[in-house]
N, CA, C and O atoms as CSV, one atom per row, in Angstrom:
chain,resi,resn,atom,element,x,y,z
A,1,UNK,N,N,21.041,-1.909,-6.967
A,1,UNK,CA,C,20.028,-1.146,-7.651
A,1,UNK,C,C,18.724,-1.282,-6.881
A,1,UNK,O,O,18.375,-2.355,-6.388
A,2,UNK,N,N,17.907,0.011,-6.781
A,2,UNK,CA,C,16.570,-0.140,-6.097
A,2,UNK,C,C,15.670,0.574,-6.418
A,2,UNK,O,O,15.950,1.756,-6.615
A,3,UNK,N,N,14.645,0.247,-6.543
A,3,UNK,CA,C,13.174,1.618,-7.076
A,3,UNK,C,C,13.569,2.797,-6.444
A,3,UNK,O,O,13.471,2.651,-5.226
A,4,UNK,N,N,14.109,4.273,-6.862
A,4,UNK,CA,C,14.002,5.293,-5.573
A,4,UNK,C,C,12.433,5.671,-5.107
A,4,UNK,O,O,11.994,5.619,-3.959
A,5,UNK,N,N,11.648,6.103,-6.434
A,5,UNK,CA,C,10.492,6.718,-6.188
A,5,UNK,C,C,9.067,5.836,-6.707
A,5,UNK,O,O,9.242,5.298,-7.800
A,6,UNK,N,N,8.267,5.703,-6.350
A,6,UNK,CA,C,6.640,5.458,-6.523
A,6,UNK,C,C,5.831,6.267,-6.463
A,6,UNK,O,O,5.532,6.781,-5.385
A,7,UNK,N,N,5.097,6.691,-7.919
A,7,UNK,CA,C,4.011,8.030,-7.550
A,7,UNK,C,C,2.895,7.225,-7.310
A,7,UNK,O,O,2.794,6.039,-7.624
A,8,UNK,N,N,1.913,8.035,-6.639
A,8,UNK,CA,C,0.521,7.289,-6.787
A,8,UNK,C,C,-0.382,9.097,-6.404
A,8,UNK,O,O,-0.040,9.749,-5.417
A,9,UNK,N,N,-1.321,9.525,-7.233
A,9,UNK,CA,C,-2.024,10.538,-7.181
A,9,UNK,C,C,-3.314,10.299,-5.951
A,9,UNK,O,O,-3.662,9.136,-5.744
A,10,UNK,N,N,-3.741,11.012,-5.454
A,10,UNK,CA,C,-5.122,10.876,-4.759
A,10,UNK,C,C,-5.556,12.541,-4.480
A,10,UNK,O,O,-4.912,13.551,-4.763
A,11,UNK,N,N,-6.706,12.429,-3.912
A,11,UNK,CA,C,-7.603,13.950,-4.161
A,11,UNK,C,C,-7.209,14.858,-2.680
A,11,UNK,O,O,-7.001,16.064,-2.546
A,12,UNK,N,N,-7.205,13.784,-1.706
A,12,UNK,CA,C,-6.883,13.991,-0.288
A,12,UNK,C,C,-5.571,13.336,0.213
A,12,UNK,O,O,-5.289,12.310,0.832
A,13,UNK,N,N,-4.713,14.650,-0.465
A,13,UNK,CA,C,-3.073,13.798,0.036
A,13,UNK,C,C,-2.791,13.427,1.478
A,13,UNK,O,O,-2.244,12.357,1.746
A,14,UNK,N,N,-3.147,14.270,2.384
A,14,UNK,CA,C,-3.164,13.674,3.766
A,14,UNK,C,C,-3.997,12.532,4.183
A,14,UNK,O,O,-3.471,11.555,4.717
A,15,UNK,N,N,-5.176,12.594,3.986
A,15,UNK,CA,C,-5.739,11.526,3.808
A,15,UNK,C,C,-5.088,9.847,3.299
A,15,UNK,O,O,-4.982,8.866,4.034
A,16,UNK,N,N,-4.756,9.938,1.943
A,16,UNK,CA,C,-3.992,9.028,1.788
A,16,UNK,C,C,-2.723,8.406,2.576
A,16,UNK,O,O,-2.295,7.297,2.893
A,17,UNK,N,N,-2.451,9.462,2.675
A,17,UNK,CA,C,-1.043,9.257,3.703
A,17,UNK,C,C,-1.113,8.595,4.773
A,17,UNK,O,O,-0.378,7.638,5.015
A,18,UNK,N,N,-1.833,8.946,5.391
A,18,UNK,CA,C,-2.368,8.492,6.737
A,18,UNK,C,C,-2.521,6.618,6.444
A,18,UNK,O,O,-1.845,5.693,6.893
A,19,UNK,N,N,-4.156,6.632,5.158
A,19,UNK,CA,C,-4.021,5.303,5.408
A,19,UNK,C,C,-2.527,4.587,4.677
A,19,UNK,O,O,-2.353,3.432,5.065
A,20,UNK,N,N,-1.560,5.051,3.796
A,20,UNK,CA,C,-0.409,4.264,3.559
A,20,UNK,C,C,0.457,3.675,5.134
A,20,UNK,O,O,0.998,2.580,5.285
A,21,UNK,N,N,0.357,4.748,6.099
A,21,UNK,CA,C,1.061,5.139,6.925
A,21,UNK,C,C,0.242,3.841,7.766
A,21,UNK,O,O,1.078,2.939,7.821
A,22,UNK,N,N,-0.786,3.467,8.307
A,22,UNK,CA,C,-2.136,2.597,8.608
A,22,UNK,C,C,-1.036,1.088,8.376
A,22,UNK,O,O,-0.422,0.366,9.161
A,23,UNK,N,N,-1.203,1.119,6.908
A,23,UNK,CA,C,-0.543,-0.369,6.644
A,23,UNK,C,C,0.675,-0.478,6.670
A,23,UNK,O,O,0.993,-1.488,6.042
A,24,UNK,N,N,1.616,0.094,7.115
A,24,UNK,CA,C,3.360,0.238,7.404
A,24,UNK,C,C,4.224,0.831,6.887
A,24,UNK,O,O,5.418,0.632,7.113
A,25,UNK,N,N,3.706,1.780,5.990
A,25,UNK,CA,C,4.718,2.922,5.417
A,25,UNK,C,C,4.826,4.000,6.606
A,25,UNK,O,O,4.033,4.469,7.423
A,26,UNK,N,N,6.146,4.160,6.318
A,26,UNK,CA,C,6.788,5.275,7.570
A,26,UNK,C,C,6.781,6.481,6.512
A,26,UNK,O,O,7.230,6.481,5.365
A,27,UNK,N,N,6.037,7.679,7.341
A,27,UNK,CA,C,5.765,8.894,7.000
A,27,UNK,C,C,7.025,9.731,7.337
A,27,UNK,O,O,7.524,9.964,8.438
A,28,UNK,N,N,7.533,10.249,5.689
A,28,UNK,CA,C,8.878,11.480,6.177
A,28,UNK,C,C,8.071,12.377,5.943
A,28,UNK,O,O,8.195,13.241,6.811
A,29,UNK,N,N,7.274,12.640,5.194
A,29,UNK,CA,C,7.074,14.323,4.975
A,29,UNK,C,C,5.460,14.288,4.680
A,29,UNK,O,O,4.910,13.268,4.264
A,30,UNK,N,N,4.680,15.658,4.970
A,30,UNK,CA,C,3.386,15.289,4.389
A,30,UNK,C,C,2.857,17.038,4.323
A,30,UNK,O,O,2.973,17.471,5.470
A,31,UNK,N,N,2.666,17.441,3.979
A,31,UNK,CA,C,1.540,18.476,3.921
A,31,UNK,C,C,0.172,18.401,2.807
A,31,UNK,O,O,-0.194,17.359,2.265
A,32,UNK,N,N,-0.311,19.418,2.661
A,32,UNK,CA,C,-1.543,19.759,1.554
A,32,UNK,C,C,-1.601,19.398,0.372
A,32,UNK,O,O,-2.588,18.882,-0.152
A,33,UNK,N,N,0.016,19.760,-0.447
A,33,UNK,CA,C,-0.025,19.085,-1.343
A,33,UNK,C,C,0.684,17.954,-2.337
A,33,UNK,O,O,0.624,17.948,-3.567
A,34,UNK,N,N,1.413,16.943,-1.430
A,34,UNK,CA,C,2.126,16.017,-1.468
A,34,UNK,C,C,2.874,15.744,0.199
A,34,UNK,O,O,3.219,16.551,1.062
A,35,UNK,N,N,2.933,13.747,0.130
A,35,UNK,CA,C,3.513,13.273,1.361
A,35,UNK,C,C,4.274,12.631,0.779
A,35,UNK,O,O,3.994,12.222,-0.347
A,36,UNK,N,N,5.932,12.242,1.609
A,36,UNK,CA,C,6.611,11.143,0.953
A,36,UNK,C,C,6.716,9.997,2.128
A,36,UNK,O,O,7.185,10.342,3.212
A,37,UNK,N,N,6.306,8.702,1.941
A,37,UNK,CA,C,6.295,7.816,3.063
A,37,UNK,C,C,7.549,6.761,2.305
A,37,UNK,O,O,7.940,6.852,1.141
A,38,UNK,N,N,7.934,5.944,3.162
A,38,UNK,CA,C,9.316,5.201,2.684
A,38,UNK,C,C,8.894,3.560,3.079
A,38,UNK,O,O,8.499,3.213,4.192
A,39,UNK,N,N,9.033,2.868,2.181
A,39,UNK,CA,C,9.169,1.246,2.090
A,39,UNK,C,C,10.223,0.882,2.540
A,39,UNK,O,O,11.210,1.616,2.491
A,40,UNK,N,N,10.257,-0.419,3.117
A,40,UNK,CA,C,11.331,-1.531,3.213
A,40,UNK,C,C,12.279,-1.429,2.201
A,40,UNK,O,O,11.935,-1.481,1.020
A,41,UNK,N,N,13.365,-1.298,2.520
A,41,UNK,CA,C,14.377,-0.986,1.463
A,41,UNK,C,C,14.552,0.182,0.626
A,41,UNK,O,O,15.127,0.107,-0.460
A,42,UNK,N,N,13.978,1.486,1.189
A,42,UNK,CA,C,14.317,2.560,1.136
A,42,UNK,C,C,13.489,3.268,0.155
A,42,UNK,O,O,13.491,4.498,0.115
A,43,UNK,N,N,12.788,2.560,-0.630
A,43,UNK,CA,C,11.577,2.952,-1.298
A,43,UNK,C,C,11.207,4.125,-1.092
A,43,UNK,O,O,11.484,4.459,0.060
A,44,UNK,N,N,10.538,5.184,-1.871
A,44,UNK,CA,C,9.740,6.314,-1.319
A,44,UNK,C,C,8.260,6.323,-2.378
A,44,UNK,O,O,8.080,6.289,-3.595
A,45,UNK,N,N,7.403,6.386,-1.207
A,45,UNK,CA,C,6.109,6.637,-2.211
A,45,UNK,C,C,5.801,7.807,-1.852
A,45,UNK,O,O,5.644,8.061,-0.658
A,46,UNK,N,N,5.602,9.092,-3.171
A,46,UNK,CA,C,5.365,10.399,-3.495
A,46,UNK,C,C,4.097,10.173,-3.460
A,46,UNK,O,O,3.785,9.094,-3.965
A,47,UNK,N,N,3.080,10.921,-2.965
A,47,UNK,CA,C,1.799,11.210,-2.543
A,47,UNK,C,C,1.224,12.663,-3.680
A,47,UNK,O,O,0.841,13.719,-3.176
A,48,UNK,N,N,1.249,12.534,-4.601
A,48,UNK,CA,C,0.647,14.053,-5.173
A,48,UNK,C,C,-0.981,14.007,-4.946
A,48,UNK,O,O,-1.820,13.158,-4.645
A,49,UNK,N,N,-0.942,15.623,-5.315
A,49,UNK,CA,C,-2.870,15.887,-5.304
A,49,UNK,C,C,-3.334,15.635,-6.752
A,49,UNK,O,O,-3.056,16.243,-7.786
A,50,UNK,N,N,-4.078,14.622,-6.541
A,50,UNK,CA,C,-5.326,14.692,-8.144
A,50,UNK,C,C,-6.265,15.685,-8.319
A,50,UNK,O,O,-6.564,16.321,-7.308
A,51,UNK,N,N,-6.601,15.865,-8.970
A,51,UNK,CA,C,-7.692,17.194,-9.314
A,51,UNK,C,C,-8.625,16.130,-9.141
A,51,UNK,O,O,-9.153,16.316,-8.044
A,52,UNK,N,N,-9.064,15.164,-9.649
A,52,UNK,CA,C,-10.610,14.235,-8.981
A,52,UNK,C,C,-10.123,12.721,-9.321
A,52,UNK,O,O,-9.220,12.440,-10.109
A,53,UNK,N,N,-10.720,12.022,-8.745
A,53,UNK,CA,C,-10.681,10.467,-8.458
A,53,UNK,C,C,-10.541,9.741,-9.682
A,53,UNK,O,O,-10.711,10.484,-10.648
A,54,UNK,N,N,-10.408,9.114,-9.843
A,54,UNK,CA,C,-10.744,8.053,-11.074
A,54,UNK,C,C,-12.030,7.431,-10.658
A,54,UNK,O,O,-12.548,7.174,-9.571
A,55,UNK,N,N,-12.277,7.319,-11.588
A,55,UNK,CA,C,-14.064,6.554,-11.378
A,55,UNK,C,C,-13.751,4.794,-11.619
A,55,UNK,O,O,-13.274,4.085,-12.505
A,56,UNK,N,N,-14.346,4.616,-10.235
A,56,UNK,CA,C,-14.506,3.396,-9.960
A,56,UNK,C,C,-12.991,3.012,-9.269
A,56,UNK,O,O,-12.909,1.806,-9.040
A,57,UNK,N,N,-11.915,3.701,-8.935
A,57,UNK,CA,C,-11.077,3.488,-7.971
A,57,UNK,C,C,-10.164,2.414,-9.099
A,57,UNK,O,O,-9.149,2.928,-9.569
A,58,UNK,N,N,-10.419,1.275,-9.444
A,58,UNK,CA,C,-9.566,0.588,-10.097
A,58,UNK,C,C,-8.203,-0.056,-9.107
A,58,UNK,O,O,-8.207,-0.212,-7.886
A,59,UNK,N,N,-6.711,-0.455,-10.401
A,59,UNK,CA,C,-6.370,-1.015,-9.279
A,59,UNK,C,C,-5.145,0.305,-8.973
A,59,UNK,O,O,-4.832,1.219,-9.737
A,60,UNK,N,N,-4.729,0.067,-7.867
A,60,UNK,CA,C,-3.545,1.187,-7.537
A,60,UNK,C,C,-2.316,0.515,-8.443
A,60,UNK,O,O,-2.047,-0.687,-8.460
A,61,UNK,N,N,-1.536,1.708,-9.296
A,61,UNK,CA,C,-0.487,1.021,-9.644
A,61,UNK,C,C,0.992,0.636,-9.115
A,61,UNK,O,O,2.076,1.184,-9.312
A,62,UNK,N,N,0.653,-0.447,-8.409
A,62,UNK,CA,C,1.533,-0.982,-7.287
A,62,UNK,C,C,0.950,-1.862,-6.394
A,62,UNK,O,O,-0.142,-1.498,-5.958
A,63,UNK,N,N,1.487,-3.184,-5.906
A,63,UNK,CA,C,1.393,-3.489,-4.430
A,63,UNK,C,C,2.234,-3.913,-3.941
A,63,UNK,O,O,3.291,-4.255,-4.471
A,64,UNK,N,N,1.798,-4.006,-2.310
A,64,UNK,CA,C,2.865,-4.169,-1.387
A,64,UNK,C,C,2.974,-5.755,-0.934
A,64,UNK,O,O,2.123,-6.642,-0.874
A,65,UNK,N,N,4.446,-5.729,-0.629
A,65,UNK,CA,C,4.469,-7.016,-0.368
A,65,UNK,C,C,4.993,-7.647,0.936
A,65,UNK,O,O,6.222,-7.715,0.959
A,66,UNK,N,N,4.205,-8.248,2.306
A,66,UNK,CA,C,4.457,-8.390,3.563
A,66,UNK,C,C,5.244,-9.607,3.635
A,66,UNK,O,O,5.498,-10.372,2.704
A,67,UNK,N,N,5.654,-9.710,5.037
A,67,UNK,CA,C,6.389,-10.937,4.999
A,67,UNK,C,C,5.896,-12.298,5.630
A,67,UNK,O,O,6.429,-13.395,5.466
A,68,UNK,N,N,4.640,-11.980,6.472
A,68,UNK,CA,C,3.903,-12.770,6.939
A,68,UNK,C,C,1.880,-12.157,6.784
A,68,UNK,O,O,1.150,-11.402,7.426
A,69,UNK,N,N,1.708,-13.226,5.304
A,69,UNK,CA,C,0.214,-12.598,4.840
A,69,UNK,C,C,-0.882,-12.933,6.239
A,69,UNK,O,O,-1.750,-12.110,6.531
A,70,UNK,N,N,-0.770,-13.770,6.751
A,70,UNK,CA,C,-1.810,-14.328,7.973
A,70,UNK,C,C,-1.846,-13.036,8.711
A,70,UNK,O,O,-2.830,-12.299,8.773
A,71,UNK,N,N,-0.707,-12.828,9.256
A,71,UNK,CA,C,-0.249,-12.299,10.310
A,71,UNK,C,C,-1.045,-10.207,9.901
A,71,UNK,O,O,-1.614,-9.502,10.734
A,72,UNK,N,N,-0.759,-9.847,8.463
A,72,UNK,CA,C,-0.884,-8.453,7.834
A,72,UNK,C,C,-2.501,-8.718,7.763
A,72,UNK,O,O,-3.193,-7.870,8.327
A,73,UNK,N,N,-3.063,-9.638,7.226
A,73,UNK,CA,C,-4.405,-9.473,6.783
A,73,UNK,C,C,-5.583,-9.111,8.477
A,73,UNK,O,O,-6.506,-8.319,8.666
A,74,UNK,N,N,-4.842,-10.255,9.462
A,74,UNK,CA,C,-5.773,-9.916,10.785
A,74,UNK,C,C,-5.368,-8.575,11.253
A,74,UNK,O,O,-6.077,-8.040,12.106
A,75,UNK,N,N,-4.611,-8.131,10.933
A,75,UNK,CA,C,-3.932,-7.141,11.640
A,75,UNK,C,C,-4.917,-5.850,10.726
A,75,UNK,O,O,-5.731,-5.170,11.351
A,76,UNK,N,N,-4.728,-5.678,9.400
A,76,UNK,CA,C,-6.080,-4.664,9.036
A,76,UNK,C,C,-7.206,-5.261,8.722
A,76,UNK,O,O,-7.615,-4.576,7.785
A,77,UNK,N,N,-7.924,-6.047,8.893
A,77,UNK,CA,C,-8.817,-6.703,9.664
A,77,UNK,C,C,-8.866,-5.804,11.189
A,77,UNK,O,O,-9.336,-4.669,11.112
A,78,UNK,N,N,-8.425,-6.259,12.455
A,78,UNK,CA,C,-8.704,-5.813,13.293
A,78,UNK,C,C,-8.556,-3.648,13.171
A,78,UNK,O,O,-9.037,-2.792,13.913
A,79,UNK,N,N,-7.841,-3.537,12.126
A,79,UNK,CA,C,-8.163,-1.876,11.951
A,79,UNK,C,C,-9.092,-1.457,11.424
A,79,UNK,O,O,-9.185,-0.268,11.118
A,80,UNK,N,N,-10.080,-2.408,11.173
A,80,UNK,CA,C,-11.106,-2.135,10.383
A,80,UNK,C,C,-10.643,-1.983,8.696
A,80,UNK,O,O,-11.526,-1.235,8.277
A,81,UNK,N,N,-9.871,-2.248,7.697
A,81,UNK,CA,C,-9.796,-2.146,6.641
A,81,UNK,C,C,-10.028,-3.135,5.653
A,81,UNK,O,O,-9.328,-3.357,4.666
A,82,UNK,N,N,-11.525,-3.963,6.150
A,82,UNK,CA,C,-11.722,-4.917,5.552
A,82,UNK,C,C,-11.345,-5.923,4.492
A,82,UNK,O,O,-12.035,-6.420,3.602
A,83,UNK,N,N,-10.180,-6.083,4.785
A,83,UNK,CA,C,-9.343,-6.661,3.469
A,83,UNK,C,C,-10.119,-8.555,2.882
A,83,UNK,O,O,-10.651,-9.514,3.442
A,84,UNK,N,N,-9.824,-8.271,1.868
A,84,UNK,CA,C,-10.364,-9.583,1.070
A,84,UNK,C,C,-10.011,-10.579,1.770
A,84,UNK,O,O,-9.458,-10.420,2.859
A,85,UNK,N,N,-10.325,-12.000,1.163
A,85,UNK,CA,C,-9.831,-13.087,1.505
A,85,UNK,C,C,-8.969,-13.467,1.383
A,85,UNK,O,O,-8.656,-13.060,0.264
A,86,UNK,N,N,-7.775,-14.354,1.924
A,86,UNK,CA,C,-6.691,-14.430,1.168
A,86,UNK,C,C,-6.777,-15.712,-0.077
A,86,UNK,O,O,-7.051,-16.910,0.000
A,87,UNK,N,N,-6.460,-14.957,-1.038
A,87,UNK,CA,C,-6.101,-16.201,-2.226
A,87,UNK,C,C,-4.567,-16.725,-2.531
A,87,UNK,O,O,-3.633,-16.119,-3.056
A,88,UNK,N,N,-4.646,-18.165,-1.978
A,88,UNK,CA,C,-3.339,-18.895,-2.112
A,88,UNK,C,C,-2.747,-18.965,-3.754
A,88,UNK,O,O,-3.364,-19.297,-4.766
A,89,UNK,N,N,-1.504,-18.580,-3.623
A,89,UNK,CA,C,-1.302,-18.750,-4.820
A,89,UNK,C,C,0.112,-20.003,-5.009
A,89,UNK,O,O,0.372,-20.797,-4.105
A,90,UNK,N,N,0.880,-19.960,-6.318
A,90,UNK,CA,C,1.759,-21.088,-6.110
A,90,UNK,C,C,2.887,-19.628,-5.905
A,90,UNK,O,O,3.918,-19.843,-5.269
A,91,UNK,N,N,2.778,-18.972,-6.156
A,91,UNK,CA,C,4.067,-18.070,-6.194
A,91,UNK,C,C,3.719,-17.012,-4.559
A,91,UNK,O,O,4.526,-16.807,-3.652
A,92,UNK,N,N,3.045,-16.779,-4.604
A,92,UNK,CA,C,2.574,-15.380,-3.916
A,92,UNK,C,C,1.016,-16.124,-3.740
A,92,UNK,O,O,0.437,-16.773,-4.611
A,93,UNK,N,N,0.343,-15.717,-1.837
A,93,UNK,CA,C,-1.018,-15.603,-1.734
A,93,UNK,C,C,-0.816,-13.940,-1.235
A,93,UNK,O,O,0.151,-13.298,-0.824
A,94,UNK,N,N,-2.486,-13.567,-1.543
A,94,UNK,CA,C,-2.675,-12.115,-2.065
A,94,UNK,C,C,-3.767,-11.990,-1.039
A,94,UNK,O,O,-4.282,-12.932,-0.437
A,95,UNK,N,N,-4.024,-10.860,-0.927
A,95,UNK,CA,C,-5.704,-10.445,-0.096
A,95,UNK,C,C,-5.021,-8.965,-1.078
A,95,UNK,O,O,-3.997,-8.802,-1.741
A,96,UNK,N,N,-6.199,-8.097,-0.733
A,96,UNK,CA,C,-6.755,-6.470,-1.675
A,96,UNK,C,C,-7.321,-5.899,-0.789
A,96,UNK,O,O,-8.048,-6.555,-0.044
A,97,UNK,N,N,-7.195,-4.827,-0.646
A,97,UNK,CA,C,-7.761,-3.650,0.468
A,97,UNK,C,C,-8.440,-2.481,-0.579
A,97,UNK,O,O,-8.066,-2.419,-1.751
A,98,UNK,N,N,-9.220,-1.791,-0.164
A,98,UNK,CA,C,-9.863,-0.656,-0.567
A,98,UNK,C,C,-9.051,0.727,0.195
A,98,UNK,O,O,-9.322,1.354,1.219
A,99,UNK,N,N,-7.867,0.874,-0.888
A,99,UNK,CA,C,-7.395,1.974,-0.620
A,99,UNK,C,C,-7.928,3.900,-0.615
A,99,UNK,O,O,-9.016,4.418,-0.364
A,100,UNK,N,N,-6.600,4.496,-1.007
A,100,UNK,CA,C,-7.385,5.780,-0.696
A,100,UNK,C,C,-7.818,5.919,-2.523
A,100,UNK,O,O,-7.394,5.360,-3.534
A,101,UNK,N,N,-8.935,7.033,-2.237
A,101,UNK,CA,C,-9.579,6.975,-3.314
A,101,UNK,C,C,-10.529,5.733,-4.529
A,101,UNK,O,O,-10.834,5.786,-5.721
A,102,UNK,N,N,-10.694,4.859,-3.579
A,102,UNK,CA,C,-11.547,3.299,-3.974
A,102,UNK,C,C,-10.191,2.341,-4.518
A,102,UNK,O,O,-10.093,1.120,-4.635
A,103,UNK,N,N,-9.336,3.296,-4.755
A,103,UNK,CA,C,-8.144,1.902,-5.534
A,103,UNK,C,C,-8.130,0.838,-4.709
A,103,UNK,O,O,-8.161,0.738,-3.483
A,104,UNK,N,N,-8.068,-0.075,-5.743
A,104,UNK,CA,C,-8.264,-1.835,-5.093
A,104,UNK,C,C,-6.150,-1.830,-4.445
A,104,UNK,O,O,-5.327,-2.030,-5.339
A,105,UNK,N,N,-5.804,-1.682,-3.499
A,105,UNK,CA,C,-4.123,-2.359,-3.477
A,105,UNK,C,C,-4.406,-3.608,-2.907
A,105,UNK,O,O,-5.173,-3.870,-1.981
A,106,UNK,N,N,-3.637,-4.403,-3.626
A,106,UNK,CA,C,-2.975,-6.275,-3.768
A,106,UNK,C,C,-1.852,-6.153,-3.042
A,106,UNK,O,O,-0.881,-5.461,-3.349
A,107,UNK,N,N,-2.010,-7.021,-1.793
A,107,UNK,CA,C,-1.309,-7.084,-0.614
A,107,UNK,C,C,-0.539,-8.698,-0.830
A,107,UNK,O,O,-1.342,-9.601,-0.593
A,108,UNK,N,N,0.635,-9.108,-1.169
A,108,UNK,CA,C,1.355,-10.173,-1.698
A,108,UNK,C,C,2.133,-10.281,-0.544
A,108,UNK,O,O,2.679,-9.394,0.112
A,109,UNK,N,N,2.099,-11.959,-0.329
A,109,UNK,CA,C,2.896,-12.660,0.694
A,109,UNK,C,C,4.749,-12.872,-0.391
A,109,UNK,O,O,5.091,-13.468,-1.412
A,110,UNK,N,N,5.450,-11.957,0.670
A,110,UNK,CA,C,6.633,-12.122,0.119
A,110,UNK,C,C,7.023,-13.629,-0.362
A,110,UNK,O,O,6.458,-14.645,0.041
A,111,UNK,N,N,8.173,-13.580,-1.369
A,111,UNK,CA,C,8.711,-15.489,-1.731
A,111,UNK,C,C,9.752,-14.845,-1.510
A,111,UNK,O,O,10.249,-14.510,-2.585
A,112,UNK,N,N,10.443,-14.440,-0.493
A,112,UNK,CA,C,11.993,-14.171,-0.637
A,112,UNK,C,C,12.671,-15.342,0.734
A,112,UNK,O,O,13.775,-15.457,1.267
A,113,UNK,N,N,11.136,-16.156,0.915
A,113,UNK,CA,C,11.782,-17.501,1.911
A,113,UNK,C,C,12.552,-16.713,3.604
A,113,UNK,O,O,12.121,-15.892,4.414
A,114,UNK,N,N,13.726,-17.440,3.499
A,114,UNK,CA,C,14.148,-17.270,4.746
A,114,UNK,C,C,15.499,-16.229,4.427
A,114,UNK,O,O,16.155,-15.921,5.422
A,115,UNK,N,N,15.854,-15.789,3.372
A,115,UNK,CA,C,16.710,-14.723,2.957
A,115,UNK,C,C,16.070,-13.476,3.158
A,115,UNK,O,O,14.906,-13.083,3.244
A,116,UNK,N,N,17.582,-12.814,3.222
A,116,UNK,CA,C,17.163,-11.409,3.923
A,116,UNK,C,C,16.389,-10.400,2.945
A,116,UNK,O,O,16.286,-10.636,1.741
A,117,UNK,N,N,15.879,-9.317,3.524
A,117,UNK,CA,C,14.826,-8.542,2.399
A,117,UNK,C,C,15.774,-7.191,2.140
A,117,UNK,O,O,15.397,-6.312,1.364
């Protein structure tokens, strides 16, 4: 069993796309008014158009989860996507990026150890 689909709305679907595409989603499809980019494990995040933003961006509903946080955070860091600090946690440490449309996305250090993803 696996998530097939993830919506997430934004005003500038290409736009968005792009930056999903930025932090490691692989882009299948994209035009004007919806992109579908695909996660690790076959995931697809649906890109629709919002008619306007949410005010104050809030958090995106969803985050992603890398397999090495050190390694993801310098890495958009050096793309310029100023990502937070990382906060250690006992389960998961986290950093947050300022996604598309101000949404805060929570960037989680995988616990799936040394087993496969």
């Amino acid at each position: 069993m696996a998530v097939g689909h993830v919506f997430f709305a934004a005003t500038d679907v290409a736009e968005a796309a792009r930056w999903f595409e930025s932090v490691g989603l692989r882009l299948i499809v994209s035009d004007d008014d919806y992109a579908v980019l695909e996660l690790r494990g076959g995931t697809h995040l649906v890109v629709s158009r919002a008619a306007r933003a949410p005010r104050g961006g809030g958090e995106a509903p969803f985050d992603l989860m890398v397999d090495d946080i050190d390694a993801a955070r310098s890495e958009y860091s050096a793309q310029g996507l100023k990502p937070s600090r990382i906060r250690r946690g006992s389960i998961h440490d986290e950093f947050s990026l300022v996604g598309p449309d101000g949404y805060r996305v929570t960037v989680l250090s995988s616990h799936a150890g040394r087993r496969a993803v």
